[in-house]
MIPA-11180 format. One record per residue (C-alpha): x, z, y; residue in three letters. Coordinates in Angstrom, 2 decimals, m for minus. Each point is the difference from the previous one (the first is absolute). Example, Ala and Ser with C-alpha at 12.3 -4.5 7.8 and 13.67 -1.06 7.14 Angstrom:
BEGIN
         x         z         y   residu
     12.30      7.80     m4.50      ALA
      1.37     m0.66      3.44      SER
//
This chain:
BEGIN
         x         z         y   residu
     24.63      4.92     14.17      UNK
     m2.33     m3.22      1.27      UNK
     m2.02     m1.69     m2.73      UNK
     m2.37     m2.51      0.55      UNK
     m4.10      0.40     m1.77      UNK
     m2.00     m3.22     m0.16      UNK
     m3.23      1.38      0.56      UNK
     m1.29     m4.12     m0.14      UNK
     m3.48      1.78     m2.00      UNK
     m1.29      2.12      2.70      UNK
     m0.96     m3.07      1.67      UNK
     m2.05     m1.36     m2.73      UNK
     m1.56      3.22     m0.45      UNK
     m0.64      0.15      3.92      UNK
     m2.94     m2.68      0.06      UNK
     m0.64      0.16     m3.93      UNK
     m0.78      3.89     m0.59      UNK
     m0.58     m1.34     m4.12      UNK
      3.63     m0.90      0.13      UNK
      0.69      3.90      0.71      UNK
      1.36      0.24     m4.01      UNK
      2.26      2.15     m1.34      UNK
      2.97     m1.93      0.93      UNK
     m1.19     m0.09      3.34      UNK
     m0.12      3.88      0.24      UNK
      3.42      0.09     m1.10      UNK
      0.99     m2.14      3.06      UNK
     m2.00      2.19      2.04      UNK
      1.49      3.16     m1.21      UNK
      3.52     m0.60      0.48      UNK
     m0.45     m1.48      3.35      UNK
     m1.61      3.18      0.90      UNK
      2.06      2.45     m1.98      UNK
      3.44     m1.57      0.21      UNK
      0.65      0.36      3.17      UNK
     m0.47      3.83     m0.06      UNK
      2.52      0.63     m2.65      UNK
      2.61      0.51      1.65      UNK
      1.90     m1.36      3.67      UNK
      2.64     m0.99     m2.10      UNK
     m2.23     m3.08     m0.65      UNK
     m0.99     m2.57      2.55      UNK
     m2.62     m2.14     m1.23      UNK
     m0.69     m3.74      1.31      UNK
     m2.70     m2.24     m1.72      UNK
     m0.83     m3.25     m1.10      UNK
     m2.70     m2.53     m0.13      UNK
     m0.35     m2.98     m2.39      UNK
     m2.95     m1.23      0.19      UNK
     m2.31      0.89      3.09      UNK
      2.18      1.72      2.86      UNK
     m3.24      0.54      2.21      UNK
     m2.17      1.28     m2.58      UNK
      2.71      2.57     m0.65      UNK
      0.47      0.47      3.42      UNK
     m3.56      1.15      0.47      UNK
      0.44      2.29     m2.91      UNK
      2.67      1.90      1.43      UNK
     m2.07      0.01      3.55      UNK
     m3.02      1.28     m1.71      UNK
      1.20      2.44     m2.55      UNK
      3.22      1.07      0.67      UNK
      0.38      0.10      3.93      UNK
      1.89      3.07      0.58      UNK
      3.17     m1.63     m2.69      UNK
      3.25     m1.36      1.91      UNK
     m0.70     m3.32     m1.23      UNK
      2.87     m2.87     m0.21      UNK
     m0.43     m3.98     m1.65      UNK
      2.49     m1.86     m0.94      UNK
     m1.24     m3.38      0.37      UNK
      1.09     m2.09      1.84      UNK
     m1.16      0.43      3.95      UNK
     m1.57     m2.66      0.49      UNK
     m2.57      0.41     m2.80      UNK
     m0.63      3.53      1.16      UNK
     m1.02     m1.70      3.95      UNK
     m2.20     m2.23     m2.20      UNK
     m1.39      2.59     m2.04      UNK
     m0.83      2.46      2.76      UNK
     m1.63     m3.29      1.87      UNK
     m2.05     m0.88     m2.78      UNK
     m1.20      3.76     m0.43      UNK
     m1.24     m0.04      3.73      UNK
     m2.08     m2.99     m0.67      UNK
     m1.70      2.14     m3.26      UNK
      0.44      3.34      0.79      UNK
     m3.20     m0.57      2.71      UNK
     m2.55     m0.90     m2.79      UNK
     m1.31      1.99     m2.84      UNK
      2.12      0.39     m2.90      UNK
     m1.19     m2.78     m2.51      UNK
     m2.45     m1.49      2.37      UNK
     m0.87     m3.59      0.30      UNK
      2.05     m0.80      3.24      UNK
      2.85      1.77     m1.58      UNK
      0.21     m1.62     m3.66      UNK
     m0.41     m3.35      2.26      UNK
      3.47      0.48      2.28      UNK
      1.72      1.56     m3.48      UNK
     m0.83     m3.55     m1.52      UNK
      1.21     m1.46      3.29      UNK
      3.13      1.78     m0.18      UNK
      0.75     m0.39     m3.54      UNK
     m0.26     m3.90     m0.38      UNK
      2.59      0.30      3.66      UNK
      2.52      2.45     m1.26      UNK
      2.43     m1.94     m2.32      UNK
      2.99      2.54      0.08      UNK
      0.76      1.84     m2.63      UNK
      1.97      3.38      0.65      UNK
      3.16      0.39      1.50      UNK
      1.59      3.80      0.33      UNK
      2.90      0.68      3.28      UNK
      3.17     m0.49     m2.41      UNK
      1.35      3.39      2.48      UNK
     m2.44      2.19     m2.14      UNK
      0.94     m1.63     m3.02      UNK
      3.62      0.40      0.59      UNK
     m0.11      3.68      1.21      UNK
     m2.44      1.20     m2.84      UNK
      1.07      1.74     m3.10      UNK
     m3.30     m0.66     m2.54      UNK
     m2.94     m2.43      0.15      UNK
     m2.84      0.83     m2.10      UNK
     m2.74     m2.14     m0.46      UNK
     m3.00      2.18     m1.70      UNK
     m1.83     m3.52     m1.61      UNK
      1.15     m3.22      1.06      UNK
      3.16     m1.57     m0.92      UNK
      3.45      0.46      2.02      UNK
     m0.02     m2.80      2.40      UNK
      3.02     m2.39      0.21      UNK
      1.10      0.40      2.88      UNK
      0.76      4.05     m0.92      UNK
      1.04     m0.93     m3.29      UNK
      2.63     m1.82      1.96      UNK
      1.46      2.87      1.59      UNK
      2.82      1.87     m2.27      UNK
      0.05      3.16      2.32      UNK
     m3.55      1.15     m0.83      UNK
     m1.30      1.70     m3.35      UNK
     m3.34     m2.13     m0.96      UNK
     m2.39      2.33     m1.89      UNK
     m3.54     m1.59     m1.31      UNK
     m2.63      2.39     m1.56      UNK
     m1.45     m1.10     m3.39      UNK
     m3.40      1.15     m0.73      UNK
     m0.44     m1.65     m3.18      UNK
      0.91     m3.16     m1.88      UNK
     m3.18     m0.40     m2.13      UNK
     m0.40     m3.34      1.16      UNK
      2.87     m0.81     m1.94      UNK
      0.13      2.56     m2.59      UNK
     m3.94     m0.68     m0.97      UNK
     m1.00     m4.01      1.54      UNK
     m2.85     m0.02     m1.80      UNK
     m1.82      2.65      2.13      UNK
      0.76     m2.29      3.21      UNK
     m2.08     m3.36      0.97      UNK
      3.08     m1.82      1.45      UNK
      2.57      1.07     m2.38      UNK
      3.17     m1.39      2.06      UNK
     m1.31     m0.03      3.70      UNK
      0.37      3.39      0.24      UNK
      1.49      2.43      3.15      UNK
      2.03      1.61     m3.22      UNK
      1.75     m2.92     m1.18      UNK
      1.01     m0.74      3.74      UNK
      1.27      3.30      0.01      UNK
      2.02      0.26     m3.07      UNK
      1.52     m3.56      0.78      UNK
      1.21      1.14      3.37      UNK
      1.82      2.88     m1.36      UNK
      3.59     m0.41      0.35      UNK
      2.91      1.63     m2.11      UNK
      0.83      2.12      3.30      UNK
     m3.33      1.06      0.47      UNK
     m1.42      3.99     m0.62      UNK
     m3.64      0.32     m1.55      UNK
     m2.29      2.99      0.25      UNK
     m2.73      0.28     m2.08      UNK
     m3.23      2.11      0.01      UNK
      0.28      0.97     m3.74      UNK
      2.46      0.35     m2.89      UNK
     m1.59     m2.76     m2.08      UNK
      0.26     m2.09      2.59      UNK
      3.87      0.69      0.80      UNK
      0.15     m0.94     m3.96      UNK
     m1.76     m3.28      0.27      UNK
      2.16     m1.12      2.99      UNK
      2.84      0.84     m1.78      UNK
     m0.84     m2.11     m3.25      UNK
     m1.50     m3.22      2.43      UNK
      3.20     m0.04      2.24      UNK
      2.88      1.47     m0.98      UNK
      0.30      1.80      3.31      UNK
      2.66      2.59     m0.78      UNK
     m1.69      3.54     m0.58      UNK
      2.11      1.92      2.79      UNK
     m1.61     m2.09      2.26      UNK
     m3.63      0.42     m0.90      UNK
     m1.83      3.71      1.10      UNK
     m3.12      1.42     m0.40      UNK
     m2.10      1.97      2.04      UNK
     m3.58      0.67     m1.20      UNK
     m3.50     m0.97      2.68      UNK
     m2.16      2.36      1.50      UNK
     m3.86      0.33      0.68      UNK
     m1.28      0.68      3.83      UNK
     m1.00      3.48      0.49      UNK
     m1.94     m0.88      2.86      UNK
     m2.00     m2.24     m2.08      UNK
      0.26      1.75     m3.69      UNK
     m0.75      3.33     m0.39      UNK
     m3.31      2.18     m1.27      UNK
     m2.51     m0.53      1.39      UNK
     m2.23      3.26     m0.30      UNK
     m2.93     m0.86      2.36      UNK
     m2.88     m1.22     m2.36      UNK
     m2.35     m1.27      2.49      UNK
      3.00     m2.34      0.89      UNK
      0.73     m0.75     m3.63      UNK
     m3.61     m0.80     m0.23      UNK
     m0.36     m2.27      3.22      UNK
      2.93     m2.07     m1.67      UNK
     m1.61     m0.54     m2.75      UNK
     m3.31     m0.90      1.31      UNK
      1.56     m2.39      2.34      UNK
      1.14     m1.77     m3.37      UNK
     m3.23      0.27     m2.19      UNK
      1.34      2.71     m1.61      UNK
     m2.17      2.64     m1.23      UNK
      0.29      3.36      1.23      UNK
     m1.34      1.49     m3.03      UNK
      2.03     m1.41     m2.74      UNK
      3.18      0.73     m1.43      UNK
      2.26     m3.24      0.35      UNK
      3.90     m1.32     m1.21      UNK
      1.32     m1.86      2.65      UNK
      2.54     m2.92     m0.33      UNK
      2.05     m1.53      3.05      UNK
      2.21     m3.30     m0.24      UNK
     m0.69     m4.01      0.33      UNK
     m2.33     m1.15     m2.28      UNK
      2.43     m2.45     m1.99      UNK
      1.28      0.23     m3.52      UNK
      3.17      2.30      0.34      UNK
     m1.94      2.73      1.07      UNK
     m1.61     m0.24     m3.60      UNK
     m3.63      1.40      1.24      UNK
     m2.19     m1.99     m2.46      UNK
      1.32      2.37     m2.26      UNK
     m0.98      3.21      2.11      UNK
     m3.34     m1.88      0.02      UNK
     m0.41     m0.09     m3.91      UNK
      1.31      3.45     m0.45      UNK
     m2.05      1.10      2.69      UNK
     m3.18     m1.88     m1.50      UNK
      1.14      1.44     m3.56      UNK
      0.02      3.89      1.42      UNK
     m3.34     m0.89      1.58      UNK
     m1.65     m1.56     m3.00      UNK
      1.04      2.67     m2.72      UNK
     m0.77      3.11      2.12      UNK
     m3.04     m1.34      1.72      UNK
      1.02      1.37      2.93      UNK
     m2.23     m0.51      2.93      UNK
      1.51      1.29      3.50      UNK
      3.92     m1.59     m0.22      UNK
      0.78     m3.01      2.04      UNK
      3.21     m2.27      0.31      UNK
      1.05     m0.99      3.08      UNK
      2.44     m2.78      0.58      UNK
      1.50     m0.29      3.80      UNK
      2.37     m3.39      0.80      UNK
     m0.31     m3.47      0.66      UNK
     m0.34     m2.55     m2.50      UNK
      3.22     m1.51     m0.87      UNK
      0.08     m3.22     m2.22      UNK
     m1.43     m0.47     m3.49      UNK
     m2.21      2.90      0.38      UNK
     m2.70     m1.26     m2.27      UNK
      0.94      2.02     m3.36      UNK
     m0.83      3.06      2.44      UNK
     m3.60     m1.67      1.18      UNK
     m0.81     m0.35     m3.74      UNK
      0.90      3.29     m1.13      UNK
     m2.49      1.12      2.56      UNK
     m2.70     m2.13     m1.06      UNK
      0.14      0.30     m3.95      UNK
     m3.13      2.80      0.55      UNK
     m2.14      0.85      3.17      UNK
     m0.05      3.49     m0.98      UNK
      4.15     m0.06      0.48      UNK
     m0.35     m2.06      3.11      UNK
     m2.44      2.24      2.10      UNK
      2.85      2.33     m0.74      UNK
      2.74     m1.85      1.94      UNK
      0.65      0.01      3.31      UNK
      2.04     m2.69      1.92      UNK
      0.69      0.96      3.45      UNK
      2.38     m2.94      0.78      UNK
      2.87      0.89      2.76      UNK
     m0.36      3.75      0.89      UNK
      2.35      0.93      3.78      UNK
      2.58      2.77     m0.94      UNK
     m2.17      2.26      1.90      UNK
     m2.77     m0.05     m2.35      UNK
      2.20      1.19     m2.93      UNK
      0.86      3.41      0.11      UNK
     m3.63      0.64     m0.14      UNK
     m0.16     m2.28     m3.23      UNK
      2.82      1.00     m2.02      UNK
     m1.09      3.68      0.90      UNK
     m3.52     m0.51     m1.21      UNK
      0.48     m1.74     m3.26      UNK
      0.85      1.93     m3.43      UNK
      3.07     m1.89     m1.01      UNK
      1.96     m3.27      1.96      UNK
      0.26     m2.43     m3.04      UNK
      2.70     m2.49      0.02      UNK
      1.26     m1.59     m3.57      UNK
      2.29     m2.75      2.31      UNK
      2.06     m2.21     m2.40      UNK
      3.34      0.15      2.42      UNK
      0.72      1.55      3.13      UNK
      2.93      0.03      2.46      UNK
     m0.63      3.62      0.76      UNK
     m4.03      0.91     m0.19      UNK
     m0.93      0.89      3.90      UNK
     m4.09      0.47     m1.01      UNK
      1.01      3.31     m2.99      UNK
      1.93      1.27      2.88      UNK
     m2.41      0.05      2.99      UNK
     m3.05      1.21     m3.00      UNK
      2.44      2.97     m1.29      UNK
      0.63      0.82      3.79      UNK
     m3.75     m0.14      0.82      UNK
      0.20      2.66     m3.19      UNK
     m1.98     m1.98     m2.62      UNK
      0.37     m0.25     m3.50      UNK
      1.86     m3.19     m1.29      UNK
     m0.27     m1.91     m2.88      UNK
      2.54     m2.66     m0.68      UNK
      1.97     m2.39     m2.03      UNK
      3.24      0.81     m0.63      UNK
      1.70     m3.29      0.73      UNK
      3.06     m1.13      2.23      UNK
      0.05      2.81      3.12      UNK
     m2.28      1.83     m0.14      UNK
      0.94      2.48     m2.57      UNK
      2.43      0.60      3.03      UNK
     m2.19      0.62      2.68      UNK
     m2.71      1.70     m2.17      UNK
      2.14      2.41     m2.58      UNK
     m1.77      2.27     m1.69      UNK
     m2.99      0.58      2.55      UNK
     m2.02     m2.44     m1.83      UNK
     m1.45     m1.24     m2.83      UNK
      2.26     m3.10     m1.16      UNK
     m0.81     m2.95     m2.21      UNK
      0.60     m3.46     m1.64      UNK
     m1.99     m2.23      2.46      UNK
     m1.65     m2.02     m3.34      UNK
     m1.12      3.66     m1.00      UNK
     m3.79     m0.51      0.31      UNK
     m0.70      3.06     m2.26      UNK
      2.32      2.25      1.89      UNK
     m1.31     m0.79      3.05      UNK
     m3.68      0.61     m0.55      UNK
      0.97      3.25     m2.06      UNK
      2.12      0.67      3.64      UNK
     m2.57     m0.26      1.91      UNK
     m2.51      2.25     m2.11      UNK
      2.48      2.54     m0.06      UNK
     m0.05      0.32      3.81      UNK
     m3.79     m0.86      0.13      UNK
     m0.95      2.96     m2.33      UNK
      2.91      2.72      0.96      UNK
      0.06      1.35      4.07      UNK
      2.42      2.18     m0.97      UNK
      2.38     m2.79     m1.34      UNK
     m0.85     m2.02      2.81      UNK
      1.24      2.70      2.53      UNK
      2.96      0.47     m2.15      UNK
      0.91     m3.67      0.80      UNK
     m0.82      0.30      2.80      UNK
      2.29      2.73      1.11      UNK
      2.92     m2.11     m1.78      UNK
     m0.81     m2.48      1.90      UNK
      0.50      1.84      3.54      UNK
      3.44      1.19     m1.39      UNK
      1.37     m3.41     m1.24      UNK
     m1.38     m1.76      3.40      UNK
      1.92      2.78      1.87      UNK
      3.82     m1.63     m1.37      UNK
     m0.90     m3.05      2.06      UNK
      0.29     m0.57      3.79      UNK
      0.49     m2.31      2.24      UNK
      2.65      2.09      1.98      UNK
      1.79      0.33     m3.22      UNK
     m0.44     m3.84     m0.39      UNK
      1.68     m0.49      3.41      UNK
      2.90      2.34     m0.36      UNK
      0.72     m1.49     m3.66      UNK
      0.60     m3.28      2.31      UNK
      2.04      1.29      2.08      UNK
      2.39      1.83     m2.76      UNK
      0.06     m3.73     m1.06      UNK
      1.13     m1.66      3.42      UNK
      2.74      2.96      0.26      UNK
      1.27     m0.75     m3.19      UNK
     m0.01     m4.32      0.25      UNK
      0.61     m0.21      3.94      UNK
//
């Protein structure tokens, strides 16, 4: 079997390591994995948005892969010219950024794929961006698109631009022929009440966490340089929160509940530490904080954290507390029940899915639950370790080889 992968977000992620999401490990993971399936498959790839970017991916990171594009030759030539004028100078250096800008305002092609790949494979599958026209065109090939989540739609109010959205674009280019698979069940539901799209051809197959990246981290001096390289203190118990600050992620309330727990048990060494970027209309969170200075010595915003910095994180804090209003799937429970912390969460959308019963669930409005949550874990180790032995176990139904392999059960059966 030949199938096609657009792998168009390794190249963003290439020169923007904060573009290195979740979706963009996905990408990254069945590039690597597919391929090693099984021989039956030969895998080709595809780039929609910055060949040369992706191009240097693949150099860099995945060298010893057979590796075969299917765009068009002549943007390859120009791809692999541009890359010798960049790949001299540091990566994101001045001289660099400059010839990028150069190249960008010259290059006024958009993609174009060798129709002989098209026409000899049996599946495309584009992990993100929408099937392009030209291989919706072709009525040989199986077009599969992965849908991570349609809150966009399902929930507008949570998103700035409300219609100018990578999800609307998505769901309008799906066509009546077209296969979806999603990361989660309530996601398969949600594209199947938005479109239509006939449920035999809609799959799921569940994410995964990196366990190069994720996993206990046991070392305490390395716990505690982590946390000293983000004003953390070393001697305090803390509950740590990860996601964009922005009002889906509903952490104005873990504020207030946190502030409550804090206020009625006058407890002294428990911090809150929120990792992530700010998002948009952030300021609810920023006045949470500052209703008392006694609350807001006790919060901690470290702003973007690297993936490498978070094993130690999740493994140091008491609990990973995340009372999300909707998710797609829930990637930040996962990679905290793999690092073998306790979790406390809302009980929402997905993540009932991904979590089960190896955490503490709740209604994301549930201020009172929450802080009575979190001085349940604060006051009992032993629960604590409970949880955190659950959460081991539950992480252990998830991998990203399992993630790959589900694919490819879904190519055999659509190609």
């Amino acid at each position: 079997m030949k199938a096609i992968l657009d792998v168009s977000l390794l190249g963003q992620g290439f020169y923007y390591p904060k573009a290195r999401t979740g979706i963009f490990r996905v990408v990254e993971n069945l590039a690597t994995l597919l391929p090693e399936i099984s021989e039956e498959l030969t895998l080709s790839y595809a780039d929609t948005l910055d060949l040369p970017a992706t191009l240097r991916y693949f150099e860099t990171y995945l060298r010893n892969q057979s590796i075969t594009f299917i765009n068009d030759n002549k943007q390859v030539v120009r791809a692999n010219f541009e890359n010798s004028l960049l790949s001299p100078f540091p990566l994101n250096s001045v001289p660099q950024k400059i010839i990028k800008r150069i190249l960008y305002k010259l290059n006024t092609h958009h993609s174009v794929f060798q129709d002989t790949f098209l026409d000899e494979s049996s599946v495309y599958h584009t992990p993100y961006f929408p099937i392009p026209e030209q291989v919706q065109k072709k009525k040989n090939i199986a077009k599969l698109i992965t849908v991570h989540d349609l809150i966009p739609i399902k929930y507008p109010e949570y998103f700035e631009n409300q219609t100018d959205n990578v999800v609307h674009k998505i769901v309008k280019s799906i066509q009546k022929d077209n296969f979806a698979v999603c990361v989660s069940e309530t996601t398969k539901a949600d594209l199947l009440e938005i479109t239509g799209i006939p449920e035999e051809q809609v799959f799921v197959a569940p994410l995964a966490a990196s366990t190069s990246l994720f996993y206990p981290e046991t070392d305490q001096e390395i716990i505690n340089k982590t946390l000293s390289k983000y004003g953390i203190s070393t001697s305090k118990s803390y509950y740590l929160s990860i996601s964009t600050l922005e009002p889906r992620k509903n952490i104005d309330t873990v504020i207030k509940s946190f502030a409550e727990l804090i206020s009625q048990e006058k407890i002294e060494d428990l911090e809150l530490v929120l990792v992530g970027t700010k998002g948009w209309d952030f300021d609810k969170i920023f006045q949470a904080i500052n209703v008392s200075p006694t609350i807001k010595e006790k919060i901690i915003i470290t702003g973007y954290v690297p993936d490498e910095d978070l094993a130690a994180l999740y493994s140091g804090a008491l609990a990973f507390v995340y009372m999300s209003f909707c998710e797609g799937f829930g990637l930040p429970p996962l990679e905290a029940m793999q690092c073998g912390t306790a979790i406390i969460s809302s009980e929402t959308t997905s993540l009932p899915e991904v979590i089960g019963e190896a955490g503490i669930l709740l209604p994301p409005t549930d201020r009172e639950g929450i802080a009575h949550a979190m001085k349940y874990l604060y006051k009992n180790s032993d629960v604590r370790e409970i949880f955190r032995a659950k959460s081991l176990v539950r992480a252990s139904a998830f991998s990203w080889q399992k993630y790959a392999n589900e694919n490819y059960q879904i190519y055999k059966k659509i190609g």
